[in-house]
RODO-2510 file (C-alpha; in nm, 4 decimals, decimal comma):
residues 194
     n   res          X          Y          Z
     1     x    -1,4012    -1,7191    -0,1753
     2     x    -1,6619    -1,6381     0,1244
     3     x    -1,6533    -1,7780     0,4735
     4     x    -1,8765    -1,6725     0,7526
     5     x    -1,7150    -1,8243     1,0002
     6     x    -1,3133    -1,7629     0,9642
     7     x    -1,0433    -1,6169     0,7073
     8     x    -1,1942    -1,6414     0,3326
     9     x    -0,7992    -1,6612     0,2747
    10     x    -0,5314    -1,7914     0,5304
    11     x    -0,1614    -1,8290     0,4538
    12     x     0,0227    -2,0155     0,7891
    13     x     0,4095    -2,0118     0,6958
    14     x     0,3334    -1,9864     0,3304
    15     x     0,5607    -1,8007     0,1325
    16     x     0,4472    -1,7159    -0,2263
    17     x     0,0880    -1,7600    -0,1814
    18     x    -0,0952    -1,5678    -0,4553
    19     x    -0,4783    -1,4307    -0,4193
    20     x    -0,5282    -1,3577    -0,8000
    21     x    -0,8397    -1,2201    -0,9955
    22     x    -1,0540    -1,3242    -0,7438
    23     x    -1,3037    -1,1954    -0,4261
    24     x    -1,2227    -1,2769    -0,0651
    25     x    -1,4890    -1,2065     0,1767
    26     x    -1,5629    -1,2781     0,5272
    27     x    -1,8329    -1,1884     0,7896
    28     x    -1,6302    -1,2404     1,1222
    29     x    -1,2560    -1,2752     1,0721
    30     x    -1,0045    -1,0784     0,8365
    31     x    -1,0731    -1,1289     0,4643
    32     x    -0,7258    -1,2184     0,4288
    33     x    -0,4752    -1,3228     0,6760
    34     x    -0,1058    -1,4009     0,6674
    35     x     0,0968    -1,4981     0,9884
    36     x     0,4899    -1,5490     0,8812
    37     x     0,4130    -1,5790     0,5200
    38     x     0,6514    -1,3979     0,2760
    39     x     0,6425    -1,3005    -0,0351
    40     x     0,2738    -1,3311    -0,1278
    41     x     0,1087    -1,1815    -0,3825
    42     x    -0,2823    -1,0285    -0,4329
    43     x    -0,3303    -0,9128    -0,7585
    44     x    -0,6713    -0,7872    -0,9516
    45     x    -0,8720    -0,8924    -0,6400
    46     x    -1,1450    -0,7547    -0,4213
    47     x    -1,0903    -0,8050    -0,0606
    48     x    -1,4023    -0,7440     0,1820
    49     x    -1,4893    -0,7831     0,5445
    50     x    -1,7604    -0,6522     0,7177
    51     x    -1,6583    -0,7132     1,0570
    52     x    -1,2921    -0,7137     1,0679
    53     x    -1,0073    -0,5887     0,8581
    54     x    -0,9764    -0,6696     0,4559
    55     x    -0,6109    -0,7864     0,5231
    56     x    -0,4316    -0,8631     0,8006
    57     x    -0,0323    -0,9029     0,7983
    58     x     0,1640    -1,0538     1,0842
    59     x     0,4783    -1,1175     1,0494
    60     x     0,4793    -1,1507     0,6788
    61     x     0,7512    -0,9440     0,4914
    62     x     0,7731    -0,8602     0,1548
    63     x     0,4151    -0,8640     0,0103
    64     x     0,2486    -0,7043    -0,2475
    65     x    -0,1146    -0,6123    -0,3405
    66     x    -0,1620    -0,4621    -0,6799
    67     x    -0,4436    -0,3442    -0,8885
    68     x    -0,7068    -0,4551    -0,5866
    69     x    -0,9417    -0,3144    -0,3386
    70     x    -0,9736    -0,3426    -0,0079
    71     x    -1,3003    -0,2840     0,1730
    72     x    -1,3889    -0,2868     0,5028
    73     x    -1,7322    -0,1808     0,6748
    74     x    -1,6199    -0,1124     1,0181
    75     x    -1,2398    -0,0277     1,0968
    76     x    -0,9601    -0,1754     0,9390
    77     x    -0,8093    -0,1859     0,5868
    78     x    -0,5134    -0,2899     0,6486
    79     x    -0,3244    -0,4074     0,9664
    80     x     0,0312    -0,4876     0,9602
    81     x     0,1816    -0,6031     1,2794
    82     x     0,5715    -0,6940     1,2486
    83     x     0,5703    -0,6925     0,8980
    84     x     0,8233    -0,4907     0,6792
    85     x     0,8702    -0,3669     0,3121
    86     x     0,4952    -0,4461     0,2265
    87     x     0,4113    -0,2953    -0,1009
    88     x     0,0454    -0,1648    -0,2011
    89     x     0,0342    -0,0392    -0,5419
    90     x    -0,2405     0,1025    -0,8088
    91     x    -0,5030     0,0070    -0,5342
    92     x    -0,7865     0,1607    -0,3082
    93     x    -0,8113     0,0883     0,0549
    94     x    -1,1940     0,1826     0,1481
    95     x    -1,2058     0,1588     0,5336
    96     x    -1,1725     0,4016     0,8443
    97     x    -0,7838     0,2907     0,9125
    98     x    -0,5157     0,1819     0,8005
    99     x    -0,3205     0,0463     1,0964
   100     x     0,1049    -0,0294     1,1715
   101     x     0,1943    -0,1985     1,4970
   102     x     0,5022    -0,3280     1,6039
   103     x     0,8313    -0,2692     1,3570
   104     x     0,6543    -0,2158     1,0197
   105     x     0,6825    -0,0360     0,6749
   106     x     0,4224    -0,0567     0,4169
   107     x     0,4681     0,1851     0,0532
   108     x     0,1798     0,2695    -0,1374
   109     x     0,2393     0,3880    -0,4317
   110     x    -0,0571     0,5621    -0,6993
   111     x    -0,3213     0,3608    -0,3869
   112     x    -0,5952     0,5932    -0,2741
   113     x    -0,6583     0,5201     0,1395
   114     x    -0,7795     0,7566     0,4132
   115     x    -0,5079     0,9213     0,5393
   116     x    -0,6673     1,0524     0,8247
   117     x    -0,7115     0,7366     0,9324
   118     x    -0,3288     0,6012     0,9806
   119     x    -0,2948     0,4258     1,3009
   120     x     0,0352     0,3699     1,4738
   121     x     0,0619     0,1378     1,7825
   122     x    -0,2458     0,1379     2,0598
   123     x    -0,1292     0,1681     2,3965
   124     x    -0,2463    -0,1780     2,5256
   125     x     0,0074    -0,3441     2,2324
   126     x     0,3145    -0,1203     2,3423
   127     x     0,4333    -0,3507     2,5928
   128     x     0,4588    -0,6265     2,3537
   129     x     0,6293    -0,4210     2,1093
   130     x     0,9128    -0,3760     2,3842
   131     x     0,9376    -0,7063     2,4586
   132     x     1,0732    -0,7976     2,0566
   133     x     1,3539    -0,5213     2,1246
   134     x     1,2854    -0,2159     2,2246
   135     x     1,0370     0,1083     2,1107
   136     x     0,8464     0,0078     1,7795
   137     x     0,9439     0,1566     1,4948
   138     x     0,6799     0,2188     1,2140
   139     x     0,6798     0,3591     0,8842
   140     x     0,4165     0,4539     0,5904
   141     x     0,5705     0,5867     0,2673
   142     x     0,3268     0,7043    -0,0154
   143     x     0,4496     0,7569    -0,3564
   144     x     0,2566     0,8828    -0,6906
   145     x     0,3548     0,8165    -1,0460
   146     x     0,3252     1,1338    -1,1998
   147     x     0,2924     1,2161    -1,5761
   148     x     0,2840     1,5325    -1,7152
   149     x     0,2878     1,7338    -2,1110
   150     x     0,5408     2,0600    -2,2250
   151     x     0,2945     2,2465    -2,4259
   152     x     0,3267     2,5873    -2,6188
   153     x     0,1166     2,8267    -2,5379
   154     x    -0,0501     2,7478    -2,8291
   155     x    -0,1226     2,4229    -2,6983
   156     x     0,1405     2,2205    -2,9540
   157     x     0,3860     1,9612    -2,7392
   158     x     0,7175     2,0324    -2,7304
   159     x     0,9171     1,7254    -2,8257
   160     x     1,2821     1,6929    -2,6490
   161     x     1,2140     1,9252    -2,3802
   162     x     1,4139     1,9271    -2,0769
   163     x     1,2486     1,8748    -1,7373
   164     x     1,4269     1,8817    -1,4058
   165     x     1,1672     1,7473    -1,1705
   166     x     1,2599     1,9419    -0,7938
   167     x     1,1024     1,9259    -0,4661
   168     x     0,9369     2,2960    -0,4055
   169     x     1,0309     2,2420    -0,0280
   170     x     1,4107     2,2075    -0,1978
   171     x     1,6746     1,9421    -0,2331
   172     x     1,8228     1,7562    -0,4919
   173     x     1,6225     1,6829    -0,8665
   174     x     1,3800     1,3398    -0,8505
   175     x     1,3421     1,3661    -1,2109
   176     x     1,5593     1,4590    -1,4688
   177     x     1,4951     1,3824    -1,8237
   178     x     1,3340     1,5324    -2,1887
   179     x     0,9915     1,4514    -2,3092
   180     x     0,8751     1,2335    -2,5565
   181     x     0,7800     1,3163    -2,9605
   182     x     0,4663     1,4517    -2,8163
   183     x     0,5553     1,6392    -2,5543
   184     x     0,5356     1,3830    -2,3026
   185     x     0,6509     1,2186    -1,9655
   186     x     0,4892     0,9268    -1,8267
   187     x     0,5047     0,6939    -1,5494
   188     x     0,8195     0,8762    -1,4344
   189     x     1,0205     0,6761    -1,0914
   190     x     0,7397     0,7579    -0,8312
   191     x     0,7620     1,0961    -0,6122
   192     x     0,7307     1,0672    -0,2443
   193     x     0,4873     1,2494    -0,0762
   194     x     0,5730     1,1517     0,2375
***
């Protein structure tokens, strides 16, 4: 899907819209953009713009990318304006910033981004913000799948071994379980990292 003159993708209201194994690109406008559309899904896609963000989210709740990439050539990954519990997983956002404006929450989980590059709300858009209730509240929460093998120190697994998985900074187990016949723990809950 390529447009050089608007969205390659537009959802309006559309809830359950799916971008699947395909490529959305644009030369002007976001890639992908979704104003009060819940639920929708990009899967196995490439999503590029070179003169805007890859995907834009306003007002749309409860979306998921997975297994995609998101490219942008001059700022923006990923905007999110008054959109909540977003999910981005096993994905790569390749852009300067990834931007949250206005009461939003995005989780990436095992999605490679630039983390310097988090942006929270420019100045010029906090008056808005107050105007839909008060100080914006914003959140990014990125999570890892971790897997890891008990080994003797000969290098043979060790099946049934316990593991208590524990935060070094302290507090309560995030993983408690035994390994596998060989030795192993895979795609374990996902661990915060912040």
């Amino acid at each position: 899907i390529f447009s050089n003159s608007s969205n390659a993708f537009y959802a309006s209201s559309s809830n359950f819209a799916s971008l699947l194994n395909s490529t959305a690109s644009s030369n002007t406008f976001p890639a992908v953009f979704a104003s009060a559309s819940d639920s929708m899904t990009i899967a196995n896609s490439t999503v590029f713009s070179s003169a805007n963000a890859s995907v834009y989210f306003s007002s749309s709740n409860l979306n998921n990318i997975t297994n995609s990439t998101l490219i942008s050539n001059i700022d923006y990954g990923l905007i999110f304006w008054t959109s909540i519990n977003n999910r981005i997983v096993n994905s790569s956002v390749q852009a300067v910033n990834t931007t949250i404006y206005c009461y939003s929450n995005a989780t990436f989980v095992n999605t490679t981004f630039n983390r310097s590059g988090i942006g929270w709300d420019l100045l010029s858009f906090f008056a808005v913000c107050a105007d839909l209730g008060g100080p914006p509240i914003n959140n990014i929460s990125v999570q890892w799948y971790v897997n890891f093998t008990v080994d003797r120190v000969g290098g043979s697994p060790i099946a049934s071994a316990s593991i208590n998985a524990t935060p070094a900074t302290g507090g309560a187990a995030v993983y408690k379980g035994t390994t596998d016949s060989k030795g192993d723990v895979e795609a374990l809950t996902a661990l915060t990292e912040f």
